[in-house]
N, C-alpha and C positions, 0 to 999 in steps of 0.2 A: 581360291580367292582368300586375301588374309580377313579375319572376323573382325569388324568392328570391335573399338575397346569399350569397353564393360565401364560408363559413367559412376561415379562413385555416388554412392546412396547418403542420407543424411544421418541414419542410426546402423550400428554399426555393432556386430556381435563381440563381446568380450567377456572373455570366462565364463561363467554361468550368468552373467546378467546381459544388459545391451547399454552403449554405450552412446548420448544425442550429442548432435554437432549444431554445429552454426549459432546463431545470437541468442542469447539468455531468452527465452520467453517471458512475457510479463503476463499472462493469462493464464488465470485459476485452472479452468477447463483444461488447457493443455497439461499443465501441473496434476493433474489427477490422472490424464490417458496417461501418462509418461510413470506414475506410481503403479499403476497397473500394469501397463505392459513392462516395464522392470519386474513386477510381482514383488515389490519394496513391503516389507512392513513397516511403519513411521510408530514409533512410541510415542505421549505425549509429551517427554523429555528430550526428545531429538532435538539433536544441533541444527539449527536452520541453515548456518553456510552451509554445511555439509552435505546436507538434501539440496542446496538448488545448487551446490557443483557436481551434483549427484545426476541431477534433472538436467544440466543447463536449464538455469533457471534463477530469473531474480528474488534475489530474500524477500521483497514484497507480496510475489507471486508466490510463495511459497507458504509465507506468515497466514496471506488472506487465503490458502488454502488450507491450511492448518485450523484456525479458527472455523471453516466450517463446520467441519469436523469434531473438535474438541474445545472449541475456546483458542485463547492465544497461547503462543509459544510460550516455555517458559525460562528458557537459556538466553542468555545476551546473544547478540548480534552483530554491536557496535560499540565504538569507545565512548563515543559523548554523545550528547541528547543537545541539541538546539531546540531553545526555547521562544518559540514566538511572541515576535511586539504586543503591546499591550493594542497599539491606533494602526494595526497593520491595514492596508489599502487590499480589499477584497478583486480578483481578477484574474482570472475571468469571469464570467459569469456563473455559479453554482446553476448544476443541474442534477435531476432525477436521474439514478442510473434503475431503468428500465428493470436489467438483468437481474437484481439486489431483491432478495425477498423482503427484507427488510427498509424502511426509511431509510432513505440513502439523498444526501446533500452533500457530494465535491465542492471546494473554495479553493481559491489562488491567496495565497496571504505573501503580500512583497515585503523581503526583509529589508529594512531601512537603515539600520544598523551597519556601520560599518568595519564589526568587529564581529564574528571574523571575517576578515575580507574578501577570503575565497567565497561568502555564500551573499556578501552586497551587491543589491538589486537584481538577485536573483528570487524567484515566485518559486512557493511551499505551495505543494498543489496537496491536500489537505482530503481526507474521506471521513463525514460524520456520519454513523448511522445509528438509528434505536434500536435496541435487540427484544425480544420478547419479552422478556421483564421490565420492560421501560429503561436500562441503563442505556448510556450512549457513549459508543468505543469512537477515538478516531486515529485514523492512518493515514501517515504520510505516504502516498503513492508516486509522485512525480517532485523534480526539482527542476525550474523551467529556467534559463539564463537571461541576463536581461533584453536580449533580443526575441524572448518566446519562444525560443527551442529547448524541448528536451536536451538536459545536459548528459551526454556521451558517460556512462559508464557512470551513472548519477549514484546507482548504490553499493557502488564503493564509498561513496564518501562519509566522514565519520558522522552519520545522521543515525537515530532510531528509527526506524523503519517500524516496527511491531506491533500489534494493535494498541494503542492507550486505553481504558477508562475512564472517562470523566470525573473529576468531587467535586464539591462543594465548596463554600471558605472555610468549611471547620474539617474539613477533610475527610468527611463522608461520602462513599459515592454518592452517583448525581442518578435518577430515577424519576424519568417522565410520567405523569400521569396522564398526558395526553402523549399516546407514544405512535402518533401520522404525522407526516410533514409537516404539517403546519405547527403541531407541536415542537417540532424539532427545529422550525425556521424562528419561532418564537422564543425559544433559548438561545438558538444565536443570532439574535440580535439583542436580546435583552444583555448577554455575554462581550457584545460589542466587537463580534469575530464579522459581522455582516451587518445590511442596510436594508430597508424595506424595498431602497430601490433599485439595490444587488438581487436580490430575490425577485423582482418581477421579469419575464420573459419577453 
Protein backbone atom coordinates (compact mmCIF):
# COMPACT_ATOMS: atom_id res chain seq x y z
CA UNK A 1 0.00 0.00 0.00
CA UNK A 2 1.54 3.36 -1.05
CA UNK A 3 2.67 5.35 2.56
CA UNK A 4 1.07 8.32 3.46
CA UNK A 5 3.03 11.63 2.78
CA UNK A 6 5.25 12.90 5.44
CA UNK A 7 3.26 16.48 6.47
CA UNK A 8 5.92 18.98 6.58
CA UNK A 9 7.10 20.22 10.05
CA UNK A 10 7.35 23.95 11.14
CA UNK A 11 11.39 23.90 11.84
CA UNK A 12 13.37 22.51 9.57
CA UNK A 13 17.28 21.34 9.71
CA UNK A 14 19.69 23.51 7.88
CA UNK A 15 23.42 23.21 7.88
CA UNK A 16 24.62 23.00 11.34
CA UNK A 17 21.85 25.16 12.76
CA UNK A 18 17.81 24.80 12.32
CA UNK A 19 15.78 26.82 10.30
CA UNK A 20 11.71 28.37 11.91
CA UNK A 21 8.89 28.78 9.49
CA UNK A 22 5.58 30.43 9.67
CA UNK A 23 4.81 34.09 11.27
CA UNK A 24 7.31 36.11 13.03
CA UNK A 25 6.68 35.36 16.64
CA UNK A 26 6.05 38.29 19.00
CA UNK A 27 6.79 36.49 22.31
CA UNK A 28 9.92 36.74 24.56
CA UNK A 29 9.38 33.17 25.75
CA UNK A 30 9.42 31.72 22.30
CA UNK A 31 12.41 34.13 21.29
CA UNK A 32 14.60 32.51 23.89
CA UNK A 33 13.39 28.54 23.25
CA UNK A 34 14.27 29.26 19.63
CA UNK A 35 18.05 30.91 20.81
CA UNK A 36 18.50 27.89 22.44
CA UNK A 37 17.54 25.23 20.37
CA UNK A 38 19.52 27.16 17.54
CA UNK A 39 22.35 26.93 20.28
CA UNK A 40 22.85 30.95 18.96
CA UNK A 41 25.27 32.91 20.96
CA UNK A 42 23.68 36.77 20.92
CA UNK A 43 26.60 39.38 21.77
CA UNK A 44 25.48 42.54 23.44
CA UNK A 45 26.30 44.32 19.91
CA UNK A 46 24.11 42.01 17.90
CA UNK A 47 22.10 43.30 14.97
CA UNK A 48 18.52 42.83 15.92
CA UNK A 49 17.10 42.34 12.29
CA UNK A 50 19.43 39.82 12.04
CA UNK A 51 18.48 37.79 15.15
CA UNK A 52 14.72 38.04 14.45
CA UNK A 53 15.25 36.93 10.72
CA UNK A 54 17.42 34.45 12.32
CA UNK A 55 14.44 33.36 14.84
CA UNK A 56 11.45 34.39 12.70
CA UNK A 57 10.89 36.72 14.76
CA UNK A 58 9.80 40.32 15.46
CA UNK A 59 12.46 43.12 16.27
CA UNK A 60 10.20 43.88 19.24
CA UNK A 61 10.27 40.27 20.41
CA UNK A 62 13.65 40.28 20.05
CA UNK A 63 14.64 43.94 21.64
CA UNK A 64 12.37 42.99 24.83
CA UNK A 65 14.43 39.76 24.83
CA UNK A 66 17.58 41.17 24.57
CA UNK A 67 16.90 43.58 27.47
CA UNK A 68 16.25 40.82 29.65
CA UNK A 69 19.11 39.77 29.32
CA UNK A 70 21.61 42.59 29.15
CA UNK A 71 19.74 45.91 28.85
CA UNK A 72 18.78 47.25 25.45
CA UNK A 73 20.13 46.64 22.05
CA UNK A 74 22.60 48.88 21.06
CA UNK A 75 22.62 48.91 16.99
CA UNK A 76 19.88 50.80 15.14
CA UNK A 77 17.05 49.04 13.98
CA UNK A 78 15.03 51.61 12.15
CA UNK A 79 15.36 54.75 10.00
CA UNK A 80 13.31 57.35 11.95
CA UNK A 81 11.77 57.62 15.41
CA UNK A 82 8.16 59.01 15.59
CA UNK A 83 7.65 61.10 18.20
CA UNK A 84 4.42 61.18 20.09
CA UNK A 85 1.65 64.15 20.56
CA UNK A 86 2.08 66.21 23.34
CA UNK A 87 -2.50 65.80 24.19
CA UNK A 88 -2.46 62.28 22.63
CA UNK A 89 -6.02 60.48 23.47
CA UNK A 90 -4.95 57.36 25.73
CA UNK A 91 -6.78 53.89 24.38
CA UNK A 92 -7.22 51.47 25.27
CA UNK A 93 -7.25 50.99 28.39
CA UNK A 94 -3.52 50.54 30.24
CA UNK A 95 -3.15 47.41 31.92
CA UNK A 96 -0.69 45.39 34.44
CA UNK A 97 1.01 42.85 32.47
CA UNK A 98 0.95 40.12 34.99
CA UNK A 99 3.99 38.33 33.36
CA UNK A 100 6.57 41.53 33.70
CA UNK A 101 8.69 41.32 37.00
CA UNK A 102 8.87 44.55 36.87
CA UNK A 103 6.01 47.69 36.99
CA UNK A 104 4.59 47.34 33.86
CA UNK A 105 1.73 49.91 32.45
CA UNK A 106 0.71 49.43 28.38
CA UNK A 107 -1.05 52.74 26.83
CA UNK A 108 -2.61 53.25 23.31
CA UNK A 109 -1.43 56.90 22.42
CA UNK A 110 -3.70 57.95 19.00
CA UNK A 111 -1.61 59.98 16.64
CA UNK A 112 -3.57 62.91 15.64
CA UNK A 113 -1.13 64.25 13.34
CA UNK A 114 -1.55 63.98 10.08
CA UNK A 115 1.97 64.05 8.96
CA UNK A 116 3.00 61.34 8.26
CA UNK A 117 0.02 60.17 6.82
CA UNK A 118 0.71 56.53 6.65
CA UNK A 119 0.58 56.50 10.67
CA UNK A 120 -2.92 59.08 10.95
CA UNK A 121 -5.23 57.70 13.31
CA UNK A 122 -3.50 55.02 13.79
CA UNK A 123 -2.85 53.85 18.04
CA UNK A 124 1.06 53.59 19.38
CA UNK A 125 0.32 50.96 21.64
CA UNK A 126 3.15 52.12 24.00
CA UNK A 127 5.00 49.58 27.23
CA UNK A 128 6.21 51.64 30.36
CA UNK A 129 7.95 49.87 32.96
CA UNK A 130 10.24 50.78 36.15
CA UNK A 131 13.34 48.75 36.30
CA UNK A 132 15.10 48.17 39.49
CA UNK A 133 16.87 51.12 39.98
CA UNK A 134 13.86 53.25 39.61
CA UNK A 135 14.58 54.30 35.85
CA UNK A 136 11.64 53.93 33.55
CA UNK A 137 12.21 52.33 29.81
CA UNK A 138 9.30 52.47 27.40
CA UNK A 139 8.51 50.35 24.17
CA UNK A 140 6.62 50.65 21.42
CA UNK A 141 5.18 47.09 21.14
CA UNK A 142 2.13 47.32 18.87
CA UNK A 143 0.81 49.92 16.07
CA UNK A 144 -3.07 49.37 15.86
CA UNK A 145 -4.99 50.90 12.64
CA UNK A 146 -7.79 53.20 12.90
CA UNK A 147 -10.18 50.34 12.95
CA UNK A 148 -8.28 48.53 16.18
CA UNK A 149 -6.56 46.05 14.22
CA UNK A 150 -2.97 45.13 14.55
CA UNK A 151 -1.47 46.52 11.41
CA UNK A 152 -0.18 43.50 9.23
CA UNK A 153 3.55 43.47 9.04
CA UNK A 154 3.63 46.77 11.61
CA UNK A 155 7.53 46.38 12.22
CA UNK A 156 8.51 46.84 9.22
CA UNK A 157 7.47 50.30 9.38
CA UNK A 158 10.04 53.03 9.89
CA UNK A 159 9.18 53.24 13.72
CA UNK A 160 11.79 52.64 16.72
CA UNK A 161 10.88 49.84 18.18
CA UNK A 162 13.82 49.57 20.92
CA UNK A 163 13.65 50.03 24.53
CA UNK A 164 13.69 54.00 25.39
CA UNK A 165 14.74 55.63 28.69
CA UNK A 166 13.08 58.19 30.00
CA UNK A 167 14.81 62.12 31.04
CA UNK A 168 13.96 64.64 32.43
CA UNK A 169 13.67 68.51 30.95
CA UNK A 170 17.30 69.09 31.53
CA UNK A 171 18.12 65.78 30.18
CA UNK A 172 18.83 63.65 32.80
CA UNK A 173 17.56 60.35 33.26
CA UNK A 174 14.26 60.07 34.96
CA UNK A 175 14.42 57.78 38.44
CA UNK A 176 11.42 56.94 40.38
CA UNK A 177 11.56 57.00 43.95
CA UNK A 178 8.45 55.39 44.38
CA UNK A 179 9.35 52.50 41.71
CA UNK A 180 5.33 50.34 42.23
CA UNK A 181 2.56 51.14 39.96
CA UNK A 182 1.27 53.72 41.50
CA UNK A 183 4.55 55.37 41.35
CA UNK A 184 4.71 54.75 37.84
CA UNK A 185 0.80 55.83 37.16
CA UNK A 186 1.68 59.10 38.96
CA UNK A 187 4.41 60.12 36.53
CA UNK A 188 2.24 59.51 33.76
CA UNK A 189 -0.23 61.44 34.46
CA UNK A 190 1.71 64.14 36.08
CA UNK A 191 3.69 63.61 32.25
CA UNK A 192 0.18 64.02 30.65
CA UNK A 193 0.62 60.58 28.53
CA UNK A 194 -2.58 59.31 30.76
CA UNK A 195 -5.78 60.33 33.05
CA UNK A 196 -6.70 59.22 36.48
CA UNK A 197 -9.77 58.00 34.58
CA UNK A 198 -7.55 55.94 31.90
CA UNK A 199 -6.04 54.32 34.81
CA UNK A 200 -9.05 53.11 36.68
CA UNK A 201 -10.34 49.51 35.78
Amino acid sequence: MPTEPVRPTKVQASGNGVTFRGRPTTKVETVAARVKQAGLRIRPDADVDAIAARLRATPAAVSAWLATRSGAPTRPQAKATARQPAKAKAKPRPKQLKHDKAPTITLGHLWGDKEPDWLYRCTLVTRYEVRPDGTVWSTLDQVLGADGKVVEDFWRLPLDFRPTQEVMGNGRKLVLKDRTIAGLQTWLIREALTTPEDLTT
